[in-house]
Structures are given as structure tokens and as C-alpha cells.
C-alpha positions in Angstrom: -1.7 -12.7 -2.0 -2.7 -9.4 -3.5 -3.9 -7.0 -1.5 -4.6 -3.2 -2.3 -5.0 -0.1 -0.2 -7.6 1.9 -2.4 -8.0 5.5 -1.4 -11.9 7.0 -3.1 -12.8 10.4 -2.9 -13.5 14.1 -4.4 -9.9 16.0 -3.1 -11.9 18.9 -4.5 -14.2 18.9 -1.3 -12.8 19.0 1.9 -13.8 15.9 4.0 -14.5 14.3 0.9 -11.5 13.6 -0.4 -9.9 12.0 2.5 -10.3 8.7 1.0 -7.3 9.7 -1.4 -5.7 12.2 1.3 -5.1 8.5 3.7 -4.2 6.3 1.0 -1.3 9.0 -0.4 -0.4 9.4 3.4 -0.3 5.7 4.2 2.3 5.6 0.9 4.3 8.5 2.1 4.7 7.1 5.9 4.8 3.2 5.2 6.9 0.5 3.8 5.5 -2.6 4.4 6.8 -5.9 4.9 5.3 -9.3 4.6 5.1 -12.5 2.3 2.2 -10.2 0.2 2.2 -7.6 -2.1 0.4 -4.1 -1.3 -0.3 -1.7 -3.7 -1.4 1.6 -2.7 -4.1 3.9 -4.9 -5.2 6.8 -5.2 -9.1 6.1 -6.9 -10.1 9.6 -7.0 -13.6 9.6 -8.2 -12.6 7.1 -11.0 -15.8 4.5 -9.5 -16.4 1.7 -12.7 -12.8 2.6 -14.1 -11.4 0.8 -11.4 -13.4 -2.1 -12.2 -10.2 -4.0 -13.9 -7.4 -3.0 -11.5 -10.1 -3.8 -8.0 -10.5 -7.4 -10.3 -7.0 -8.1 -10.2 -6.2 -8.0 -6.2 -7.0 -10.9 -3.7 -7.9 -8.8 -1.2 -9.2 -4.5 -1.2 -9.1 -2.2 1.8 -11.2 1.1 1.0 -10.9 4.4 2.4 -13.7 6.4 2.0 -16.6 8.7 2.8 -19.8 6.7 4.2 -23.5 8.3 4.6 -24.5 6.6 8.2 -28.1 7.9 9.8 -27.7 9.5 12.7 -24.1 9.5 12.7 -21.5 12.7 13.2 -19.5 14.1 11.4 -16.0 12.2 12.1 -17.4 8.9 13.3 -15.9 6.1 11.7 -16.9 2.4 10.4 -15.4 -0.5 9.4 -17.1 -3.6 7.7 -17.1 -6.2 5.0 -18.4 -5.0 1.5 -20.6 -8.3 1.5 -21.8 -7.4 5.7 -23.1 -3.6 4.9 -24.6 -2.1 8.4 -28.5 -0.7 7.6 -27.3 1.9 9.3 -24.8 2.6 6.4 -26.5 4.2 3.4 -24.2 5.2 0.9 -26.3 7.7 -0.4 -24.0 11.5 0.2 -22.1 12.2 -3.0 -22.4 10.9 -6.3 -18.5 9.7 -5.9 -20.1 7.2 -3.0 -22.9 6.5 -4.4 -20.6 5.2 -7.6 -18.0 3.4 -5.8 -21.1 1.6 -4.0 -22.5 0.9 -7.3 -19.3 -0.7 -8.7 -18.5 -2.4 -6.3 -22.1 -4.3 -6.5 -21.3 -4.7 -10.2 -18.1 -6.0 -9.5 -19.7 -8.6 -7.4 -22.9 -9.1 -9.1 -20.1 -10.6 -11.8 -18.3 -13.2 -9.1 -15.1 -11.4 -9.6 -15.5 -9.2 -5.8 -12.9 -9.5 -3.8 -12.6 -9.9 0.0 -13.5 -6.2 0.3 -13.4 -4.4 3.7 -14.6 -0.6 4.1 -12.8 1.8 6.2 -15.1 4.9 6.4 -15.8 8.1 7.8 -18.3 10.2 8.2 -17.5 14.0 6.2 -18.9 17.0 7.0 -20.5 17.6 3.4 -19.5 21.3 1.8 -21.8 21.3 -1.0 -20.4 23.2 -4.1 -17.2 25.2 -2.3 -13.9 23.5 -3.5 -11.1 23.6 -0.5 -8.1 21.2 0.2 -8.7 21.5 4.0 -10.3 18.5 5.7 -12.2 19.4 9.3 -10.5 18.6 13.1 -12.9 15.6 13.2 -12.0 13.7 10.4 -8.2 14.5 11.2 -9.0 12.7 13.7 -11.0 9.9 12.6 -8.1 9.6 10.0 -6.2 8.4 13.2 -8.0 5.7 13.8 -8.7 4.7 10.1 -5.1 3.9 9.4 -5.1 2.4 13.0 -7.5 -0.2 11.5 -5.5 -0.9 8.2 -2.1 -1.5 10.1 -4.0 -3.7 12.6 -5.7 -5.7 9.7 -2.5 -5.8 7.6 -0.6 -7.2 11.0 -3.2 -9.7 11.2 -2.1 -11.1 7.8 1.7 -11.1 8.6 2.4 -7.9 6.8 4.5 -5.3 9.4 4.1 -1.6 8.8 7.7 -0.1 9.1 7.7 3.9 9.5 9.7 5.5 6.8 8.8 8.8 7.3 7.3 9.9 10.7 7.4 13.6 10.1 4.7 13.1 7.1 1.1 15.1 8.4 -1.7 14.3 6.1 -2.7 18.0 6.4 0.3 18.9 4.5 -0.6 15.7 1.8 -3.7 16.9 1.3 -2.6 19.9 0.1 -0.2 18.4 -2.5 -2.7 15.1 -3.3 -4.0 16.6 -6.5 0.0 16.9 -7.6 0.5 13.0 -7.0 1.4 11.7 -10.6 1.3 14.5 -12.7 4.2 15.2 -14.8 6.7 17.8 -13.0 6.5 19.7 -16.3 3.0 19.8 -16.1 3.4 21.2 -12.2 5.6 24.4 -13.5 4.3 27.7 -12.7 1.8 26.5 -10.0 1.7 27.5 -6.9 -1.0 26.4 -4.1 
């Protein structure tokens, strides 16, 4: 089986971007053992780009932002693409409203599969770009990749810790560097 961790999000707006900020910490932290393979990546805001990789996989875990009414900022949900609470809405940035959208398109075509959301509740910045993501969904980040591991145990995968010192404030300031070219990286500084 197939299965791939797929990280959405703006990295450009705080809270938003911790889709990407847990997928490129769950790489840093994990290797993972198991009779599958697991693929870890970062989406960004790529949405109907990712139409042929997501196609490809037997089975898609997404981190991302979710839009929930009457929900706070740093609550967390997990559910089936096909299962969507009416609570959930979708409707906060234009990055989740996309990755909503293309996943329906994806499955509107028959070739969806077994897709499971973990998301969180951001505290929405509006136009102010920042790396920083706020107490609550560190927090909630806790408990996201709580839920992956447990789901990826319950499929015989184990979760070995490679690196325990990683903090995913300190990868979310170095997400946007992930794959870029070192040469491209000179003269930087963040």
C-alpha cells in the first residue's frame, strides 16, 4: 500500500501554514517502518496541481487548516474526506477552499482515495505575512501528529524517533527553505 502524509497550507500566514510546518516536522522526527510505503509532502498551496501525485497513493492523510462554526482557534478535527462534519465548512482561505475543491474533483472522477483530514482550527491573520504559528495550534499540532502515528500504528507501520530534539517552531521557520537549491539559499538570512 501507498500511503502519503500531505502537508497544505500558506507558510506565509502564521497558523495557516501549519499544514506544511507538521508534514516537514513529521519528516524531520520520523522514520517509519512497516510493510507500506510513506511519502511525506509538503503541498503548499499547490490545490489541483496535486491532482496526479494525491491519484497515485492508496491511502492520503492531510494536515491542514479547517473553517469549523463555533469552533476556537486551536481545536482540532479529524474525519474521512467522504464523512465531512456540517460543522466543518471549509470556507477560511482560498488555499482551503482549493484543496476542498480538488479533492471533490478528484473524487467526482472515481480516482479519491481513502482520504482522512487532520485539521485545525488557525487563528486567521488576514494580509500580515509571519513564520510564527500561535501557542494554541502548537498545541493542537501535538495532538495532530498524535492522530497520524496512532492511525499509521493501526496499519502496522511503527513510527521510530530519529530525531527528538527537532521543535516544529524552529521548522517553521526554515519550511520555505525545504527543496530549494542551496545556491539559491546564499546570501539569506531569516
Amino acid at each position: 500500500m501507498k500511503i502519503l502524509i500531505l502537508g497544505i497550507g500558506n507558510i506565509l500566514f502564521g497558523d495557516e501554514g501549519i499544514g506544511v510546518h507538521l508534514a516537514n516536522y513529521i519528516d524531520e522526527k520520523y522514520d517509519f517502518m512497516g510493510p507500506h510505503e510513506i511519502d511525506i509532502i509538503d503541498g503548499g498551496t499547490l490545490a489541483q496541481r496535486l491532482i496526479p501525485i494525491i491519484v497515485e497513493y492508496d491511502r492520503v492523510f492531510v494536515f491542514d487548516c479547517v473553517d469549523v462554526d463555533e469552533a476556537k482557534i486551536g481545536d482540532v478535527y479529524f474525519f474521512d474526506f467522504r464523512n465531512v462534519p456540517e460543522c466543518v465548512s471549509w470556507q477560511g482561505s482560498a488555499h482551503e477552499v482549493e484543496m476542498l475543491q480538488t479533492l471533490q474533483m478528484i473524487d467526482m472522477m472515481g480516482d479519491l482515495p481513502e482520504t482522512k483530514i487532520i485539521g485545525v482550527v488557525p487563528y486567521v491573520i488576514g494580509e500580515d505575512t509571519t513564520f510564527s504559528i500561535t501557542p494554541e495550534v502548537q498545541e493542537a499540532a501535538k495532538l495532530m501528529e498524535k492522530i497520524l502515528i496512532t492511525e499509521l500504528n493501526k496499519l502496522g507501520i511503527e513510527a521510530k524517533i530519529k530525531n527528538p530534539d527537532v521543535k516544529l517552531t524552529e521548522v517553521a521557520k526554515e519550511s520555505f527553505k525545504r527543496g530549494v537549491p542551496e545556491e539559491s539559499l546564499k546570501g539569506l538570512e531569516v
